[in-house]
PDB file of N, CA, C and O in Angstrom:
ATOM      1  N   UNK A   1     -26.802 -18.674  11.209  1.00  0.00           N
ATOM      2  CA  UNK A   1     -26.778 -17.324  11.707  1.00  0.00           C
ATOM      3  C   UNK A   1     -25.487 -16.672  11.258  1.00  0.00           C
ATOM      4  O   UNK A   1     -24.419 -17.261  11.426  1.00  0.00           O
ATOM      5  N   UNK A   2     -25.573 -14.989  10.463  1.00  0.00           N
ATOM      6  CA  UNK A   2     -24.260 -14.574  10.756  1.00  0.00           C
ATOM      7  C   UNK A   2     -23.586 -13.917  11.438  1.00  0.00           C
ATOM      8  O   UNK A   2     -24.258 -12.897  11.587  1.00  0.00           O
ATOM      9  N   UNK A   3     -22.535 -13.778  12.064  1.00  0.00           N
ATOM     10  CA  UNK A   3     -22.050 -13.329  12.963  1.00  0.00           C
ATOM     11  C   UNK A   3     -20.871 -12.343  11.898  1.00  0.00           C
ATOM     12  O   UNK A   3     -20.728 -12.338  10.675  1.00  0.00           O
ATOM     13  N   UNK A   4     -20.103 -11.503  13.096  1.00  0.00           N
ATOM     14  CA  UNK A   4     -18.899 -10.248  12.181  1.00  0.00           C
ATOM     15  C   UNK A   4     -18.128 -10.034  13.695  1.00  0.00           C
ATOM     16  O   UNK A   4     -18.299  -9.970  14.912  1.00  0.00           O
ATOM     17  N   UNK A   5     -17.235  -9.986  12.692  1.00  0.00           N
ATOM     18  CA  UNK A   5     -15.738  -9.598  13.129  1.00  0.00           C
ATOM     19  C   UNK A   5     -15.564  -8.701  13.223  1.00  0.00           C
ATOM     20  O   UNK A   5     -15.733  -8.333  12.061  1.00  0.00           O
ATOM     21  N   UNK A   6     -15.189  -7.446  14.013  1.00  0.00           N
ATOM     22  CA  UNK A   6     -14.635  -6.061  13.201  1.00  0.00           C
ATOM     23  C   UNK A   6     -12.994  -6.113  13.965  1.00  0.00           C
ATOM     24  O   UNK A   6     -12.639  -6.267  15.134  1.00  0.00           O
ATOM     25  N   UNK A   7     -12.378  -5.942  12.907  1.00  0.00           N
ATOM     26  CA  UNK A   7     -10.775  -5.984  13.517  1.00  0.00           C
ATOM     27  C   UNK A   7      -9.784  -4.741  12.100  1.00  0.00           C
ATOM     28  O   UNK A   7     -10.191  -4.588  10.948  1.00  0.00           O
ATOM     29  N   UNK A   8      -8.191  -3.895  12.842  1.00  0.00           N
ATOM     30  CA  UNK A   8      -7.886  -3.913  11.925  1.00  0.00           C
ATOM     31  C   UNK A   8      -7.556  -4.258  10.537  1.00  0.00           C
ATOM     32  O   UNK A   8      -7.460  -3.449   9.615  1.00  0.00           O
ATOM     33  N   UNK A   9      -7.388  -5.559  10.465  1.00  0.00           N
ATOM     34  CA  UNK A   9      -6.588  -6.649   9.236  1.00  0.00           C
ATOM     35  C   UNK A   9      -7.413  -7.335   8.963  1.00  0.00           C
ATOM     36  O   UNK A   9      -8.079  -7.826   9.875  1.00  0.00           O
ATOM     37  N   UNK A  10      -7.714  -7.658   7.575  1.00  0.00           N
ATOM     38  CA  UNK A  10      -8.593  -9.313   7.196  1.00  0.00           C
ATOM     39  C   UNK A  10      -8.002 -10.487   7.709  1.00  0.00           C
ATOM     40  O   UNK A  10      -6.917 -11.022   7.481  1.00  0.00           O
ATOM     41  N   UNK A  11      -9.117 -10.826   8.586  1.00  0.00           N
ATOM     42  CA  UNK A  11      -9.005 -12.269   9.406  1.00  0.00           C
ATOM     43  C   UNK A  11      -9.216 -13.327   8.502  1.00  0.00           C
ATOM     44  O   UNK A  11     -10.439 -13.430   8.399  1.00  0.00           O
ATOM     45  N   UNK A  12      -8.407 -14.556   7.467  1.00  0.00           N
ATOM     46  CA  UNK A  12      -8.690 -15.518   6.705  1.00  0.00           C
ATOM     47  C   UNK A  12      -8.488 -16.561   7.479  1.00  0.00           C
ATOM     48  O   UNK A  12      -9.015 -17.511   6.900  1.00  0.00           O
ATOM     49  N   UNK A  13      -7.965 -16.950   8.578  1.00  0.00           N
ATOM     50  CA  UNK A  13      -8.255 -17.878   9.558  1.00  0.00           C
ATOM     51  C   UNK A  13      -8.073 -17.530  10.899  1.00  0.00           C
ATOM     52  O   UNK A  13      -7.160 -16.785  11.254  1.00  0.00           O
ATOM     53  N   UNK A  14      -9.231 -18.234  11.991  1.00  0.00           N
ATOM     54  CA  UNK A  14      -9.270 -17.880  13.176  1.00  0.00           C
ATOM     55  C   UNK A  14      -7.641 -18.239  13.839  1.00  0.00           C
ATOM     56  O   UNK A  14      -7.317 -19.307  13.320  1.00  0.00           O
ATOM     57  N   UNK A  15      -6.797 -17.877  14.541  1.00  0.00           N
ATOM     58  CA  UNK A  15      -5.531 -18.259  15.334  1.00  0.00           C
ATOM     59  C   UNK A  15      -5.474 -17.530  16.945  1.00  0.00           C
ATOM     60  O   UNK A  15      -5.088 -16.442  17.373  1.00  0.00           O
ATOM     61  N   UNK A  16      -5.986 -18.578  17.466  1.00  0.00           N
ATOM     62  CA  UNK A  16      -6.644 -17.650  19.233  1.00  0.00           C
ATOM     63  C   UNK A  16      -5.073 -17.631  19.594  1.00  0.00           C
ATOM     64  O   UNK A  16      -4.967 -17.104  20.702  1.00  0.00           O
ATOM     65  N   UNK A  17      -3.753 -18.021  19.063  1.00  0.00           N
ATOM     66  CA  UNK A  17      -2.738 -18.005  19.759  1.00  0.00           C
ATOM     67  C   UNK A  17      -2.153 -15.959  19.700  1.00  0.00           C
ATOM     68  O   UNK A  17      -1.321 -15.363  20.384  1.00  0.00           O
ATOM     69  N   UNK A  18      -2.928 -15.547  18.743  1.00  0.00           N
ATOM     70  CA  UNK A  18      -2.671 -13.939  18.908  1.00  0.00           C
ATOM     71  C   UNK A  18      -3.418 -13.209  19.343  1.00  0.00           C
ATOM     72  O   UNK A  18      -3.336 -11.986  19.229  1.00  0.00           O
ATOM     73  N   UNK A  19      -4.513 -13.974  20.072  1.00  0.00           N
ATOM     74  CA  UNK A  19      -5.408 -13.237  20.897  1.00  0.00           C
ATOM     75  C   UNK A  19      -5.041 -12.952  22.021  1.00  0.00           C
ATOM     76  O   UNK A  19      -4.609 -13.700  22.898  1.00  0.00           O
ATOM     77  N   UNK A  20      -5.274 -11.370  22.036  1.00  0.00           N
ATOM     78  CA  UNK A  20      -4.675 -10.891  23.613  1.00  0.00           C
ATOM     79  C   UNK A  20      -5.633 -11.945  25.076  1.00  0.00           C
ATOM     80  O   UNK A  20      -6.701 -12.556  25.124  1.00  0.00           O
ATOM     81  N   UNK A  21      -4.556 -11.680  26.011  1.00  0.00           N
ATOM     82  CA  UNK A  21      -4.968 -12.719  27.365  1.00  0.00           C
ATOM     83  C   UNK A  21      -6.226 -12.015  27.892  1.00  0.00           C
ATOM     84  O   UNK A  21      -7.320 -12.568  28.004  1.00  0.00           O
ATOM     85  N   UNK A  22      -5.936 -10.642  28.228  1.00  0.00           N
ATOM     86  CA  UNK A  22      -7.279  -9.713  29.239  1.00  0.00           C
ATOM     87  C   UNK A  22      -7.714  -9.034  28.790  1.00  0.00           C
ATOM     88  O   UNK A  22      -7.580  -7.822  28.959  1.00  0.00           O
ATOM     89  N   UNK A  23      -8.506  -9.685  27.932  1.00  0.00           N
ATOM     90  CA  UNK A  23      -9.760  -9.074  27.157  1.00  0.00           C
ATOM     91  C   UNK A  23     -10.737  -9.187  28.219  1.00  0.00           C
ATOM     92  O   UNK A  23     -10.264  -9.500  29.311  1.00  0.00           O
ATOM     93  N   UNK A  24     -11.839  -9.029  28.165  1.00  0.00           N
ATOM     94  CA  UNK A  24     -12.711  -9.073  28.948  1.00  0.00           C
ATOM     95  C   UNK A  24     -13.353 -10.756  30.015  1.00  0.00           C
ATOM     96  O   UNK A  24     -13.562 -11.014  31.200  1.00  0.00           O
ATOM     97  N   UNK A  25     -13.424 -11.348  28.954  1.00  0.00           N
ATOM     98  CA  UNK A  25     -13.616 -12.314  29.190  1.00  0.00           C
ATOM     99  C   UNK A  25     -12.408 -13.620  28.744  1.00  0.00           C
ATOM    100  O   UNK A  25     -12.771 -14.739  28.382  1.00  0.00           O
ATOM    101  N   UNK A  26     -11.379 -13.321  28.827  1.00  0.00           N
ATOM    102  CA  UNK A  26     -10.107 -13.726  28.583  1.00  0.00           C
ATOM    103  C   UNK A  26      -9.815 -14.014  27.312  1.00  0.00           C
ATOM    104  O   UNK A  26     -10.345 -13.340  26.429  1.00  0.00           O
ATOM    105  N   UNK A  27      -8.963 -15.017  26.998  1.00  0.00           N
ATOM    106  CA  UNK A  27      -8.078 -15.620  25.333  1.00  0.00           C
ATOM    107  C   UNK A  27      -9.695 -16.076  24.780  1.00  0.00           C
ATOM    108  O   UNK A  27     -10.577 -16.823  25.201  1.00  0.00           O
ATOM    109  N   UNK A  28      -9.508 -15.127  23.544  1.00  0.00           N
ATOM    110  CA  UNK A  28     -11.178 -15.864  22.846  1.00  0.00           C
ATOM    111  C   UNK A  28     -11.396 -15.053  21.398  1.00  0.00           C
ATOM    112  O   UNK A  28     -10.695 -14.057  21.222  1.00  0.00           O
ATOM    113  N   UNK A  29     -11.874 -15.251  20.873  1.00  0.00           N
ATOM    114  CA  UNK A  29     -12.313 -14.673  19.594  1.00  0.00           C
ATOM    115  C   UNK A  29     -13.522 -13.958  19.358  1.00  0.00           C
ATOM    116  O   UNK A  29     -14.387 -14.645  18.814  1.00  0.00           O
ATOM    117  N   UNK A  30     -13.890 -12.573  19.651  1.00  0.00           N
ATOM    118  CA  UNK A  30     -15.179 -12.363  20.428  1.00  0.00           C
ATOM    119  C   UNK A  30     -15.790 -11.687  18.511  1.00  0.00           C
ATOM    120  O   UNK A  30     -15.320 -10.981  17.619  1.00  0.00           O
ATOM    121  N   UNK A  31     -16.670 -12.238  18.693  1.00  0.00           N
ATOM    122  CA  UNK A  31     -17.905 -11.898  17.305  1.00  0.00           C
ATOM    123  C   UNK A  31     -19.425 -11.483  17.920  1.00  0.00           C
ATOM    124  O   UNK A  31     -19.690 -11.780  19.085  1.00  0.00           O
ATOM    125  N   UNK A  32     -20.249 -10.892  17.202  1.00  0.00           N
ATOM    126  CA  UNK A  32     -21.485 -10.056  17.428  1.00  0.00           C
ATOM    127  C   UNK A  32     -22.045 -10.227  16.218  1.00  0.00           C
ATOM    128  O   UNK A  32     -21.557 -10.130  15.092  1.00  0.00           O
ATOM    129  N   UNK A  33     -23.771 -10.649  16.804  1.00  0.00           N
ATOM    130  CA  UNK A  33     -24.814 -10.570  15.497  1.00  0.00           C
ATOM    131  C   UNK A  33     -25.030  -9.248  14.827  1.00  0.00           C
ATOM    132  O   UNK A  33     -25.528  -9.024  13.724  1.00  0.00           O
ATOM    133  N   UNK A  34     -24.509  -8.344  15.801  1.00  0.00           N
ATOM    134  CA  UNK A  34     -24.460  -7.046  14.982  1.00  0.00           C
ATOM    135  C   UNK A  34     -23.670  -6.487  14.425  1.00  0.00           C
ATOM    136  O   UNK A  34     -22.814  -6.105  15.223  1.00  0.00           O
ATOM    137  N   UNK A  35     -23.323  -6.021  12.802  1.00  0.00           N
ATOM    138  CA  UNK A  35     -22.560  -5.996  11.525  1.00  0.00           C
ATOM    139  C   UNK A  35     -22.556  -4.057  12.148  1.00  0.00           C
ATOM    140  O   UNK A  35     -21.470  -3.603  12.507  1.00  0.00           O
ATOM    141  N   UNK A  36     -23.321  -3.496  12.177  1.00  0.00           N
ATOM    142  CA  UNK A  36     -23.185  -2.319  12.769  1.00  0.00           C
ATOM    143  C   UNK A  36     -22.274  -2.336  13.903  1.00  0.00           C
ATOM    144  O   UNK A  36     -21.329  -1.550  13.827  1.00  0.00           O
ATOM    145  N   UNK A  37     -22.332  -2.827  14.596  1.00  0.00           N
ATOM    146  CA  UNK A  37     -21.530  -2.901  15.940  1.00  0.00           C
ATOM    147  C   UNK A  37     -19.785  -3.391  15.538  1.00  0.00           C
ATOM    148  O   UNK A  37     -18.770  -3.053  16.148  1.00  0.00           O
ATOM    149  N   UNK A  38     -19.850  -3.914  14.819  1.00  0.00           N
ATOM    150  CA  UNK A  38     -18.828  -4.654  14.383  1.00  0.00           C
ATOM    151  C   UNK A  38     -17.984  -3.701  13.481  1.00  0.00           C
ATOM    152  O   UNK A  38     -16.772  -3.648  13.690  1.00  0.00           O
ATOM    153  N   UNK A  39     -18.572  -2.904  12.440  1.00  0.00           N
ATOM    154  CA  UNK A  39     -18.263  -1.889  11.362  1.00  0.00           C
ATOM    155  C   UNK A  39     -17.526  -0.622  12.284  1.00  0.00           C
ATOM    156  O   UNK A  39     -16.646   0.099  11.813  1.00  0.00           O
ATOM    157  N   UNK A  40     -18.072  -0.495  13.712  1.00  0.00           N
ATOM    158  CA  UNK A  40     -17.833   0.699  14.218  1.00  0.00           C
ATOM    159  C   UNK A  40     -16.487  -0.168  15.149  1.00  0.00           C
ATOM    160  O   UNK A  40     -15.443   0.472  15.276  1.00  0.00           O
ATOM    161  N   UNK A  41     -16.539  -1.293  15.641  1.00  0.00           N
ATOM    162  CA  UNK A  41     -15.429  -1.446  15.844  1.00  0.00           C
ATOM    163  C   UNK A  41     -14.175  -1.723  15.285  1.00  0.00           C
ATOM    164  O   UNK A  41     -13.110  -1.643  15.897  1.00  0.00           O
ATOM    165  N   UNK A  42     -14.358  -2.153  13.751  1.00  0.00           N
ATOM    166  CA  UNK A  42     -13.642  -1.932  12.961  1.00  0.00           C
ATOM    167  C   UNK A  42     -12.853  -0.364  13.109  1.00  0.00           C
ATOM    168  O   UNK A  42     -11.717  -0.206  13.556  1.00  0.00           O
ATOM    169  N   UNK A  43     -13.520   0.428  12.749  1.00  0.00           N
ATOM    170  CA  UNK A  43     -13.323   1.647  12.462  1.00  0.00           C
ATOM    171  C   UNK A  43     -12.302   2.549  13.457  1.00  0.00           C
ATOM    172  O   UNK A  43     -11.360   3.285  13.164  1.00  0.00           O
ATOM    173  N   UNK A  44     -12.896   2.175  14.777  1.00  0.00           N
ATOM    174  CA  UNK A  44     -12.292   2.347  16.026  1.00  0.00           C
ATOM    175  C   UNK A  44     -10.808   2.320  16.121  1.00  0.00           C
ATOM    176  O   UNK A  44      -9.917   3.166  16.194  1.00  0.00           O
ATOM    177  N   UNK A  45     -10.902   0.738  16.086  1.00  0.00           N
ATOM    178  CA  UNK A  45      -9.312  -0.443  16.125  1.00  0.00           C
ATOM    179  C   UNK A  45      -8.364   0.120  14.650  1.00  0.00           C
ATOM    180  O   UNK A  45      -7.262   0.664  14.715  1.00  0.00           O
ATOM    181  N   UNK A  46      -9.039  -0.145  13.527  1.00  0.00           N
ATOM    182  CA  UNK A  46      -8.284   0.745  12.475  1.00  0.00           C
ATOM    183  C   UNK A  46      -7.663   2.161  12.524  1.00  0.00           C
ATOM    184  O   UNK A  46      -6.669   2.441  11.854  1.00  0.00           O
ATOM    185  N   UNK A  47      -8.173   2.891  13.197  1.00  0.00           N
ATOM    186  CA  UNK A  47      -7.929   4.152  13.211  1.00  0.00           C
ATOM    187  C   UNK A  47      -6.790   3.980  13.827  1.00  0.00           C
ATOM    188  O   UNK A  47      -5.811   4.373  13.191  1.00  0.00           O
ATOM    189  N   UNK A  48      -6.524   3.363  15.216  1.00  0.00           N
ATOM    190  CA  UNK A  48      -5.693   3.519  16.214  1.00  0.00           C
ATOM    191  C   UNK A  48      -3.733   2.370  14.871  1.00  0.00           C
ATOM    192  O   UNK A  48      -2.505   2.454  14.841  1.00  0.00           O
ATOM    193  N   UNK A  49      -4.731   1.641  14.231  1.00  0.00           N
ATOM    194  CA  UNK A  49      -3.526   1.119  13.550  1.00  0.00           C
ATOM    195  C   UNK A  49      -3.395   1.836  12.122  1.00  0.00           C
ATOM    196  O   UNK A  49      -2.328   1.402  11.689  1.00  0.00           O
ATOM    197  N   UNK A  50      -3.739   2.395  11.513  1.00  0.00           N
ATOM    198  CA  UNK A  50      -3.625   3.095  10.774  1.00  0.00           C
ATOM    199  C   UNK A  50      -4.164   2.616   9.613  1.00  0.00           C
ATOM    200  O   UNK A  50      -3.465   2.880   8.635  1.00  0.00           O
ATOM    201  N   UNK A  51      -5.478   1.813   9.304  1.00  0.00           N
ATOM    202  CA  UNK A  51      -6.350   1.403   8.459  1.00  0.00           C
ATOM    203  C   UNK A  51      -7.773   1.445   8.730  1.00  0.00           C
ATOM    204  O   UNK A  51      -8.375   1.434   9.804  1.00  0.00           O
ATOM    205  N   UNK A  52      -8.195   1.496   7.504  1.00  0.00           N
ATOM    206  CA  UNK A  52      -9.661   1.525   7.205  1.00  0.00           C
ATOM    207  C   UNK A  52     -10.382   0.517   8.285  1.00  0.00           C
ATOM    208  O   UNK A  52     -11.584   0.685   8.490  1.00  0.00           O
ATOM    209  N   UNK A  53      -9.743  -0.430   8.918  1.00  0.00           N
ATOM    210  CA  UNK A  53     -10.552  -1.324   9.732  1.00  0.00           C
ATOM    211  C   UNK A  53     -11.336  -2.389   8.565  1.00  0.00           C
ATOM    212  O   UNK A  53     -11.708  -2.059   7.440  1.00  0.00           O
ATOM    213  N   UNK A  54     -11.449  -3.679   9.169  1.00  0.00           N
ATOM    214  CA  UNK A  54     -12.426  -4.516   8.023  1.00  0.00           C
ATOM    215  C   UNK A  54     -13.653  -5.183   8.830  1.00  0.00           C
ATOM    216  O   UNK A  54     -13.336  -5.062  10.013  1.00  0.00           O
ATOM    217  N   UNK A  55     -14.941  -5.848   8.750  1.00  0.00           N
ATOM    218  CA  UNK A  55     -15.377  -6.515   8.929  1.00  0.00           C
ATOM    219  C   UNK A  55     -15.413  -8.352   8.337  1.00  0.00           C
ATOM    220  O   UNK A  55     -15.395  -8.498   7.115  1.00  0.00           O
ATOM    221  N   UNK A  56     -15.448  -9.286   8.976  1.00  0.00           N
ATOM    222  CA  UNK A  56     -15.547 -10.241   8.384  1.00  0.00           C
ATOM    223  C   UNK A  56     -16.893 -11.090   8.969  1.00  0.00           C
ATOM    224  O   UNK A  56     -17.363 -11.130  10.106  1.00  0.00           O
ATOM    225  N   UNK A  57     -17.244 -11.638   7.929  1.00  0.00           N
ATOM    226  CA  UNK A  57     -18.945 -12.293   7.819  1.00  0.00           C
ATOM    227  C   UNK A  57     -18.261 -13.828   8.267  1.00  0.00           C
ATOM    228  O   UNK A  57     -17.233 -14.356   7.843  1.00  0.00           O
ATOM    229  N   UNK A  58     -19.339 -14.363   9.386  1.00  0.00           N
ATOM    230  CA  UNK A  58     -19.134 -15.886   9.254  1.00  0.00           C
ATOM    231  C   UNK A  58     -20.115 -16.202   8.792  1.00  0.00           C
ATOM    232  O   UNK A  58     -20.802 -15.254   8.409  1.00  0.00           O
ATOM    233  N   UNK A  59     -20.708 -17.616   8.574  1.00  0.00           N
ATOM    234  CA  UNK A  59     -21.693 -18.002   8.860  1.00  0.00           C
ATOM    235  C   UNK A  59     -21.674 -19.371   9.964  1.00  0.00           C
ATOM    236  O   UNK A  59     -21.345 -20.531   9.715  1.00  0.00           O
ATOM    237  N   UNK A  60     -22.005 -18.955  10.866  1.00  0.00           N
ATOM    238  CA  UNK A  60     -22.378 -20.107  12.144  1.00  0.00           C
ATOM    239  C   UNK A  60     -23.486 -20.905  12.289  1.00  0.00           C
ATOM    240  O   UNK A  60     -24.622 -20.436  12.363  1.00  0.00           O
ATOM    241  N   UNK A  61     -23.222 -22.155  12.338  1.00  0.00           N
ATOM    242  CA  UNK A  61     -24.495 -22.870  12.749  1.00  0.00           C
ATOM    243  C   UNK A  61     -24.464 -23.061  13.935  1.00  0.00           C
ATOM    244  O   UNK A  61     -23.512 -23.002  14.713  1.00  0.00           O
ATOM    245  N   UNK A  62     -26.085 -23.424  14.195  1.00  0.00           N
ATOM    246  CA  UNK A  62     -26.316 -23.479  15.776  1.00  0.00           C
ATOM    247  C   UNK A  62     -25.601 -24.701  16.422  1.00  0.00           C
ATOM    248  O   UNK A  62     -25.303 -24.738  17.616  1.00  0.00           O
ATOM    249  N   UNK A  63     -25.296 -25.917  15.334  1.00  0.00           N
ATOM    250  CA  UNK A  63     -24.988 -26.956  16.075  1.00  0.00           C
ATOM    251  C   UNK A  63     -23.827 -26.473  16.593  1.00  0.00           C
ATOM    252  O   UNK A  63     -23.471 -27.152  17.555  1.00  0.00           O
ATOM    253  N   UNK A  64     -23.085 -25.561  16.338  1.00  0.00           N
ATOM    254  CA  UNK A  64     -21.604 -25.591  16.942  1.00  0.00           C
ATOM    255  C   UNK A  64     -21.224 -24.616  18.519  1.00  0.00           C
ATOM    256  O   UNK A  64     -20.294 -24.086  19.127  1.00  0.00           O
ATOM    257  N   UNK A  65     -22.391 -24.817  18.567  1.00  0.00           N
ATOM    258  CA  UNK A  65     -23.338 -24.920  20.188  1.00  0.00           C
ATOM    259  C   UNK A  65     -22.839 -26.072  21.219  1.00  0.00           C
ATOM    260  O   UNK A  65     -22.265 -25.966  22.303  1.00  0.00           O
ATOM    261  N   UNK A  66     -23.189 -27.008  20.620  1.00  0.00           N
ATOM    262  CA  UNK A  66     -22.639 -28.298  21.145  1.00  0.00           C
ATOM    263  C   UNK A  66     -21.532 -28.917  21.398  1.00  0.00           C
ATOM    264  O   UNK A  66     -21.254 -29.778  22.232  1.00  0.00           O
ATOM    265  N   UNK A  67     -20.633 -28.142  20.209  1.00  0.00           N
ATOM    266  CA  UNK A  67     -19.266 -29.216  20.020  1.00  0.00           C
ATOM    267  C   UNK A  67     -18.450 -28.499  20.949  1.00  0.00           C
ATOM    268  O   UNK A  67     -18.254 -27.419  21.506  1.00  0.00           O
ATOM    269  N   UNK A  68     -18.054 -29.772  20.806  1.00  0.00           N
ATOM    270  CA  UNK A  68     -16.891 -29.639  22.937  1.00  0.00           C
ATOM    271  C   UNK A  68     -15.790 -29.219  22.870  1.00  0.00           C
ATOM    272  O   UNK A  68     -15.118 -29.299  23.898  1.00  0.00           O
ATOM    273  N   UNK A  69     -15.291 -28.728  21.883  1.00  0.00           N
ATOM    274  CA  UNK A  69     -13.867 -27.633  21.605  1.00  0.00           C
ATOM    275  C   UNK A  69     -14.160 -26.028  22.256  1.00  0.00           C
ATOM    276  O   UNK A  69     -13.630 -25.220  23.018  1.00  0.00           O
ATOM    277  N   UNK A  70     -15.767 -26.226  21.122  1.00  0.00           N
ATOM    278  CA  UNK A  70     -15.748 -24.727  21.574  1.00  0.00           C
ATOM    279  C   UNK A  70     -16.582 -24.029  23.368  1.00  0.00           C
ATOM    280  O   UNK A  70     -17.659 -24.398  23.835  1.00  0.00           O
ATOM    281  N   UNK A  71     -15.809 -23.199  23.854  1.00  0.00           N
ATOM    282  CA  UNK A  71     -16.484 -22.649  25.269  1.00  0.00           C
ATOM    283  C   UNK A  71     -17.138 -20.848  24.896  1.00  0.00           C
ATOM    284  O   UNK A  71     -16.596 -19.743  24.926  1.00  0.00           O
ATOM    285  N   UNK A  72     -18.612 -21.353  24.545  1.00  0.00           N
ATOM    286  CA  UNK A  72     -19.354 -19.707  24.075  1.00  0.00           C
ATOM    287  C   UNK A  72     -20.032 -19.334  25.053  1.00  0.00           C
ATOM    288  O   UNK A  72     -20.782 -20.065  25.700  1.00  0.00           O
ATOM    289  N   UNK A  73     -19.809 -18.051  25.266  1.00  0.00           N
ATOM    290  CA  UNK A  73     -20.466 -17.096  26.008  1.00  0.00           C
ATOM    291  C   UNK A  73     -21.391 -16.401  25.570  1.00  0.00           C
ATOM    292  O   UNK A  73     -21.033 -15.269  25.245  1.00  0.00           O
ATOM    293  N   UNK A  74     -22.998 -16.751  25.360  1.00  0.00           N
ATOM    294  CA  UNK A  74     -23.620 -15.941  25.016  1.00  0.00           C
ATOM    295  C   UNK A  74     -24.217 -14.895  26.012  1.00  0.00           C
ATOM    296  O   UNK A  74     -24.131 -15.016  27.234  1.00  0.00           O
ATOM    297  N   UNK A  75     -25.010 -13.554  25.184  1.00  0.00           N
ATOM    298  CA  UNK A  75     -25.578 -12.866  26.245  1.00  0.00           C
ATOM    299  C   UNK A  75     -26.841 -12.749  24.985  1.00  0.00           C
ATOM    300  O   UNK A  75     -26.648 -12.821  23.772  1.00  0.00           O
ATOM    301  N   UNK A  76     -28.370 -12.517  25.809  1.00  0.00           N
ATOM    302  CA  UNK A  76     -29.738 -12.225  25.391  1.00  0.00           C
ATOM    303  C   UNK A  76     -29.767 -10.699  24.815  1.00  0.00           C
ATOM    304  O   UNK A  76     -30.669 -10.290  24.085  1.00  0.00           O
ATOM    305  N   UNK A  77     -28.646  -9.905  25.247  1.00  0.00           N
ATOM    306  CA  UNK A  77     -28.865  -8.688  24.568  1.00  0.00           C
ATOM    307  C   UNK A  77     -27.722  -7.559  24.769  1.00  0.00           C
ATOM    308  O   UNK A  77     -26.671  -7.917  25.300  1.00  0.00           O
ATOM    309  N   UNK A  78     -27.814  -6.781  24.538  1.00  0.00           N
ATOM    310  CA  UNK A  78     -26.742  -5.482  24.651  1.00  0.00           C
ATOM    311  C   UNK A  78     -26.846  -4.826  26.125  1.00  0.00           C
ATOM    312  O   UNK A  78     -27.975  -4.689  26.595  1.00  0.00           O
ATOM    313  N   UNK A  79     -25.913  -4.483  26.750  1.00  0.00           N
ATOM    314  CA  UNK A  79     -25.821  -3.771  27.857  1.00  0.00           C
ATOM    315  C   UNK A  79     -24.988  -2.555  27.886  1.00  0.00           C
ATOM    316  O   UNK A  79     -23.964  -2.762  27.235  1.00  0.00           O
ATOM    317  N   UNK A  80     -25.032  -1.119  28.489  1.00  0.00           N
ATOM    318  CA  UNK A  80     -23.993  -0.618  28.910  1.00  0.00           C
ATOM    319  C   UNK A  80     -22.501  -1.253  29.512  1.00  0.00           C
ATOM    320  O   UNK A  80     -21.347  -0.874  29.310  1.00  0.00           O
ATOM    321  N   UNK A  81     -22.957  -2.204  30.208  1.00  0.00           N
ATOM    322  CA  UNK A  81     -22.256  -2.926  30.911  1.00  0.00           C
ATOM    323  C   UNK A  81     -21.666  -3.330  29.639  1.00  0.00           C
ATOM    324  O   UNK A  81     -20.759  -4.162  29.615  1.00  0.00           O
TER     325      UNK A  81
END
C-alpha cells in the first residue's frame, strides 16, 4: 500500500526525535492513503515556512502491522472530527 507524507522539507529518513509532542495523537509520524490530502497539507505547512511544501511516497506493507516497534493508529475513514 502507498501511503504520503505532506511536510515542508523532503523527508529522506523517518527521525520521530523531531516530531512535535501534542500533535494530536502524540510523538508519531502521521501519513494518509490520501496523496490529495497530503499535497494540500504540504501546501498548507509550506506556505507558513516559506516553501513549495513536498509530498513523500512510501510504500508500506501490511506485514508491518505486526511488528512490535511499531504502535499504528488506524481509522476506516475520514471524519470532520
Amino acid at each position: 500500500m502507498n501511503i504520503y507524507y505532506g511536510s515542508y522539507t523532503e523527508i529522506d529518513d523517518v527521525d520521530l526525535s523531531k516530531s512535535e509532542r501534542n500533535k494530536d495523537f502524540g510523538r508519531g509520524f502521521y501519513v494518509t492513503r490520501n496523496r490529495h490530502h497530503a499535497e494540500e497539507w504540504a501546501k498548507r505547512i509550506g506556505e507558513q515556512h516559506g516553501t513549495a511544501g513536498f509530498v513523500t511516497e512510501y510504500e508500506f506493507g501490511k506485514y508491518f502491522f505486526n511488528e512490535k516497534n511499531f504502535k499504528i493508529l488506524r481509522f476506516s475513514g475520514y471524519t470532520e472530527r
